[in-house]
C-alpha atoms as a printed R data frame, in Angstrom:
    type eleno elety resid chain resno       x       y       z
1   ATOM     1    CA   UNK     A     1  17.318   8.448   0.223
2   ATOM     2    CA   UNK     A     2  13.955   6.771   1.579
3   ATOM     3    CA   UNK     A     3  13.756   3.337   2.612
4   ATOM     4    CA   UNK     A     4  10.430   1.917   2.871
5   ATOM     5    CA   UNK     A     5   9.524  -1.474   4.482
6   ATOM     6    CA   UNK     A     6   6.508  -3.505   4.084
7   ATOM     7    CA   UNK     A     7   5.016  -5.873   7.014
8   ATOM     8    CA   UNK     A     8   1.662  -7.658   7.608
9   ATOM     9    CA   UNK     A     9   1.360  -9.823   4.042
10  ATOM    10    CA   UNK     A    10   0.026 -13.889   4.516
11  ATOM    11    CA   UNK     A    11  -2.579 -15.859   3.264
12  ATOM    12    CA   UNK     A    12  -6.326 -15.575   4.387
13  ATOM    13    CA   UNK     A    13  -9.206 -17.558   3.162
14  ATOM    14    CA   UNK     A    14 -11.547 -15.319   0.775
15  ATOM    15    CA   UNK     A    15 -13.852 -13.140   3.000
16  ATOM    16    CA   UNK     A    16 -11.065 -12.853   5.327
17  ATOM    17    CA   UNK     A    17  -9.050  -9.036   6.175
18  ATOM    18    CA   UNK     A    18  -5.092  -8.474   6.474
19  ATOM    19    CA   UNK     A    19  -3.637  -5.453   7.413
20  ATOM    20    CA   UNK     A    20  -0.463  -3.827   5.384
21  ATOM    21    CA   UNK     A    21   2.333  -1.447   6.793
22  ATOM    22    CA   UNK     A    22   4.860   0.524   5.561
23  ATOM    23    CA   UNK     A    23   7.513   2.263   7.534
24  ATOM    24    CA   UNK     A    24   9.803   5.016   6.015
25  ATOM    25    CA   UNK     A    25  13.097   5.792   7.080
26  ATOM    26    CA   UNK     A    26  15.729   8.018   5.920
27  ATOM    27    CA   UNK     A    27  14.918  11.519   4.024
28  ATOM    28    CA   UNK     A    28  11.618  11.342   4.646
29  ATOM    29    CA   UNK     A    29  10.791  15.421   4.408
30  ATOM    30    CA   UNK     A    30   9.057  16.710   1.558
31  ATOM    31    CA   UNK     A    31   7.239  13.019   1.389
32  ATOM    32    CA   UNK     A    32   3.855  14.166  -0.342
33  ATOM    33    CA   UNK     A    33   1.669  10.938  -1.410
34  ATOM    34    CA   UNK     A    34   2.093   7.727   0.002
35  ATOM    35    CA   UNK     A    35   0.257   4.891  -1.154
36  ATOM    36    CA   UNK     A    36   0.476   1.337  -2.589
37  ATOM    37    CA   UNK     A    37   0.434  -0.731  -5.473
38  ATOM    38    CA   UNK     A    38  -0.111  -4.312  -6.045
39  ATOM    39    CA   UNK     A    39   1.150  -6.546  -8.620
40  ATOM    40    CA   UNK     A    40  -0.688 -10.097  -9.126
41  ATOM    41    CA   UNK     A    41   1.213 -13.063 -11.209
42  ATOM    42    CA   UNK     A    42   1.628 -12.245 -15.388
43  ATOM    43    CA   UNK     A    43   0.322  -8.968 -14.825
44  ATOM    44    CA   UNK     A    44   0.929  -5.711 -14.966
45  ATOM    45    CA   UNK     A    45   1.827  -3.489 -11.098
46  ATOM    46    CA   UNK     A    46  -1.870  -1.618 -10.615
47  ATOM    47    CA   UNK     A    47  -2.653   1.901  -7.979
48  ATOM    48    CA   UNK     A    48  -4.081   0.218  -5.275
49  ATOM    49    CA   UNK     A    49  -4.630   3.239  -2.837
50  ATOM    50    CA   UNK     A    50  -3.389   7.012  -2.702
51  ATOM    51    CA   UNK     A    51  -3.038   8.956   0.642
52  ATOM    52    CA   UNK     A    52  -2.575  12.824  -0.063
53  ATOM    53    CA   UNK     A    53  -0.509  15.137   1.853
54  ATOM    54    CA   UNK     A    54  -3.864  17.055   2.768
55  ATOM    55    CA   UNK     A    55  -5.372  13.473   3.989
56  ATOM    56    CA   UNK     A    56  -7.792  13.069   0.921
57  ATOM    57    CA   UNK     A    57  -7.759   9.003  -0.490
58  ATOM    58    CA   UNK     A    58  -8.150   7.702  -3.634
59  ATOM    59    CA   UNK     A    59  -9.131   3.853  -4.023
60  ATOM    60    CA   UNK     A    60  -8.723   1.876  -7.286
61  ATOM    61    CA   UNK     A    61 -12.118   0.656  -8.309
62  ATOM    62    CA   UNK     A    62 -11.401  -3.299  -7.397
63  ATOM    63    CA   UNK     A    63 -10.968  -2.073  -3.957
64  ATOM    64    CA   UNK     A    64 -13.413   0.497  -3.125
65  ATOM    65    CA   UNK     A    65 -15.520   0.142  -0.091
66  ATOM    66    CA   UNK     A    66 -13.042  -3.328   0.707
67  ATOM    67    CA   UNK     A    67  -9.902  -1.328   1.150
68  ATOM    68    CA   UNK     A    68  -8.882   1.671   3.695
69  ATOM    69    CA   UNK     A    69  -5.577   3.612   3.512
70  ATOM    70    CA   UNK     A    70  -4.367   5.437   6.502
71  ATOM    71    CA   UNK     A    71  -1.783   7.117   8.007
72  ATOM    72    CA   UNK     A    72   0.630   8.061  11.451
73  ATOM    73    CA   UNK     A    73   2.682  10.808  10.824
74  ATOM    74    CA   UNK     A    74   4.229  10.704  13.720
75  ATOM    75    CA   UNK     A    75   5.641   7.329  12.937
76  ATOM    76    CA   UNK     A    76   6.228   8.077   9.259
77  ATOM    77    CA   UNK     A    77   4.096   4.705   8.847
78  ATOM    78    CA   UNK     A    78   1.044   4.084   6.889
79  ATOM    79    CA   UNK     A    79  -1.595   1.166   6.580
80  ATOM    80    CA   UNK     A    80  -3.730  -0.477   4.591
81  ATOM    81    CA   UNK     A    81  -6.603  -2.269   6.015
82  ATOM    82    CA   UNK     A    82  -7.908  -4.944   3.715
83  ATOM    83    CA   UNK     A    83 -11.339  -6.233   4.276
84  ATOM    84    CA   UNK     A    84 -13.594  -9.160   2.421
85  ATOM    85    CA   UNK     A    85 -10.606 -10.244   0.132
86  ATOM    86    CA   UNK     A    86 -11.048 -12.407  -2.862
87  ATOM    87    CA   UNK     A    87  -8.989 -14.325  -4.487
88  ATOM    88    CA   UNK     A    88  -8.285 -11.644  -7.198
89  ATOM    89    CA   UNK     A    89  -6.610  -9.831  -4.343
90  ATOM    90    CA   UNK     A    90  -3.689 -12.096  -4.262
91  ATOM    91    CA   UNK     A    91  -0.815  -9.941  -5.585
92  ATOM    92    CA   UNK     A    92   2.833  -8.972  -4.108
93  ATOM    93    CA   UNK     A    93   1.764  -5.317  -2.535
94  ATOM    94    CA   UNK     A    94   4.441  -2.633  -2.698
95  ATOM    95    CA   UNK     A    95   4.093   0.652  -0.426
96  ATOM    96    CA   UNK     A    96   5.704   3.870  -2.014
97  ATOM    97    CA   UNK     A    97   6.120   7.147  -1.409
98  ATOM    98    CA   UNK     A    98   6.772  10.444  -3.849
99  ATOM    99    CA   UNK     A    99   8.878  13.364  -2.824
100 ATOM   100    CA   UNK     A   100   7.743  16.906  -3.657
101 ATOM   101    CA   UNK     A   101   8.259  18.837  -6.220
102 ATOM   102    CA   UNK     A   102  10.711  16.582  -7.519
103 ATOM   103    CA   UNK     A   103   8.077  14.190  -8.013
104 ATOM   104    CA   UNK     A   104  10.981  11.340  -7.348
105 ATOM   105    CA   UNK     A   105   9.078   7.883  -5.966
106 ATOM   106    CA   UNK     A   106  10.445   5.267  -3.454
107 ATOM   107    CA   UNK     A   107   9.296   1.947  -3.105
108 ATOM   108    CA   UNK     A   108   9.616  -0.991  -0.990
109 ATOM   109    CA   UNK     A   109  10.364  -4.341  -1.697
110 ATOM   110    CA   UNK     A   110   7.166  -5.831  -1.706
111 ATOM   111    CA   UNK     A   111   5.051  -8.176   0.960
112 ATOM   112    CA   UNK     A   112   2.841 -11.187  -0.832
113 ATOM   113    CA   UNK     A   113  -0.872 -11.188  -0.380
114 ATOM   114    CA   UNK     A   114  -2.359 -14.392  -1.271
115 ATOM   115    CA   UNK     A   115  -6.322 -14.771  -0.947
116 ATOM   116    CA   UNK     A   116  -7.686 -18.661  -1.260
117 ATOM   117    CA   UNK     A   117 -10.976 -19.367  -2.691
C-alpha cells in the first residue's frame, strides 16, 4: 500500500503562486507517474500535471506555462509550483501516484486551493 499526503493548499489573491506537495510512504517501488489532479465545485476531477518516470511533464492546457511539476526522489516527494492563479484555479488538488505494470493508482486525500478575484 501507498499513502500519499498533500501539504501547501490556502487561499491567494488572483495573480498570486502556492506551492503543492505530496509525500509517499509505504510501497513506494515500482511508483512510475506521479502527478495531480484537481477537482473544482460541481465539476468533474481534471489531469492537472503528469511527471514521468524518465522526468518528461505533461501540463493540462489551463495550466501551461502557469504550472510546474517536479520531483525529489530521494524524498519520494513531489511539487507543484503554481504561479499567476486565477480564480478558475480554485479546486481541491489531489496528488497520485500509479504503480507499474499493474497500472494500480494511489491518491491522497486532497488539499483546497482557493484563488480570489
Amino acid at each position: 500500500q501507498v499513502r500519499l499526503v498533500e501539504s501547501g493548499g490556502g487561499w491567494v489573491q488572483a495573480g498570486g503562486s502556492l506551492r503543492l506537495s505530496c509525500a509517499a510512504s509505504g510501497n513506494t517501488g515500482s511508483i512510475s507517474t506521479r502527478g495531480w489532479h484537481r477537482q473544482a465545485p460541481g465539476k468533474q476531477r481534471e489531469l492537472v500535471a503528469t511527471i514521468f518516470s524518465g522526468g518528461s511533464t505533461n501540463y493540462a492546457g489551463s495550466v501551461k506555462g502557469r504550472f510546474t511539476i517536479s520531483r525529489d526522489n530521494a524524498e519520494n516527494t513531489w511539487n507543484l509550483q503554481m504561479n499567476n492563479l486565477k480564480p478558475e484555479d480554485t479546486a481541491v488538488y489531489y496528488c497520485y501516484a500509479r504503480r507499474y505494470p499493474s497500472g494500480i493508482d494511489y491518491w491522497g486525500k486532497g488539499t483546497l486551493v482557493t484563488v480570489s478575484s
